[in-house]
C-alpha positions, 0 to 999 in steps of 0.5 A: 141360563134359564134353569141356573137362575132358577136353582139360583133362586131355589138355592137362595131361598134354601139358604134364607131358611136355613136349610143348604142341605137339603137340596129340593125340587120346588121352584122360588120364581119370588126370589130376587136374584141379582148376580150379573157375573160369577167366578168359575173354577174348572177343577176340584180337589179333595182329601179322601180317606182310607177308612181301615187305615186312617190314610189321607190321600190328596189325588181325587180331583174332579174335573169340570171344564167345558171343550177348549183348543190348545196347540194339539188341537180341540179337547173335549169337554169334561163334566165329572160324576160325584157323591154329593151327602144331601141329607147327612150321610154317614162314612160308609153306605149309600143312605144320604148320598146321591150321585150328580153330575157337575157342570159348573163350580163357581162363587159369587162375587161379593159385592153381590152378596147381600143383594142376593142373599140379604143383609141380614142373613150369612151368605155361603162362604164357600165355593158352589156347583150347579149340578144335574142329579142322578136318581137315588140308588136302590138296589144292586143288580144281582148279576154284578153288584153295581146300583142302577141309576139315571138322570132325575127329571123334573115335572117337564121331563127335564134333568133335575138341576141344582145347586149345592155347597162344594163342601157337601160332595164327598168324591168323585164316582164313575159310571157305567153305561147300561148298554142293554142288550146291544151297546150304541157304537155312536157312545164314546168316553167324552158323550156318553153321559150325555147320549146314555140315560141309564148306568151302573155305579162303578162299585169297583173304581178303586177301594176307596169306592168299595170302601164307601159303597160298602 
């Protein structure tokens, strides 16, 4: 709860200044937040594009649900990877793009919109995520073409977190674990991305992936 306040507050003061999209690291202990409850959603859905054909597609959804029971027993949580454009990123290639992970979608109630943002700025209308990032891609391995990457971590060796306009996440991506030289028989698909440290963007996902890697 701790570092969701504290990328609340961070977040607050972004937005005071004007700038909601430029994600930074510093923290703002000076920022009055009183948000006593949020409203949470547990899935996203968006429109991705194929850009040689100018199709719209409406199945990408991202899935951010934490373990529940049904009638056939415990499902394991779900936190989906995303490209997040945090510094203006164009239709196509990595530069303004940065991969994070979701673990929460959710809006403020209005009745505490001004307290928290004041009464003389606009708040956020849309829908907000409290993300960990990933660190920024930079250059593909040579063997197979996918960007390294792994979690950001902040001056106490703990992941970067944030929180970011839902607006601003442009698809969902899949990694691949780095297994190294021997692969950790103790992973599976439901806790792998929080055992693993270091992964592979999956370049080859779907050609809407290639198309907006490359």
């Amino acid at each position: 709860v701790s570092k969701f306040k504290r990328a609340l507050q961070t977040f607050v003061a972004q937005h005071r200044e004007g700038k909601p999209r430029y994600y930074r690291r510093r923290q703002d202990d000076n920022v009055n937040v009183r948000v006593p409850m949020v409203h949470i959603w547990h899935t996203i859905k968006m429109d991705t594009v194929d850009i040689q054909m100018g199709t719209r597609f409406t199945h990408d959804i991202v899935h951010v649900r934490p373990a529940y029971v049904n009638k056939q027993g415990e499902v394991p949580a779900r936190f989906d990877t995303v490209f997040v454009n945090d510094t203006g990123a164009e239709v196509t290639g990595l530069d303004g793009l940065r991969m994070a992970r979701i673990r929460m979608v959710f809006k403020i109630p209005d009745e505490y919109m001004h307290a928290t943002f004041g009464t003389d700025i606009k708040p956020p209308t849309g829908h907000l995520a409290y993300v960990e990032w990933f660190t920024r891609p930079n250059e593909a391995d040579r063997n197979h073409g996918m960007y390294p990457v792994g979690y950001s971590q902040d001056t106490q060796g703990e992941k970067q977190c944030a929180i970011i306009l839902v607006e601003h996440i442009v698809r969902s991506c899949a990694l691949c674990p780095n297994f190294g030289r021997r692969a950790d028989r103790t992973w599976t698909s439901e806790t792998v991305l929080d055992n693993c440290s270091s992964f592979f963007i999956n370049n080859w996902k779907d050609q809407l992936m290639y198309q907006t890697i490359y």
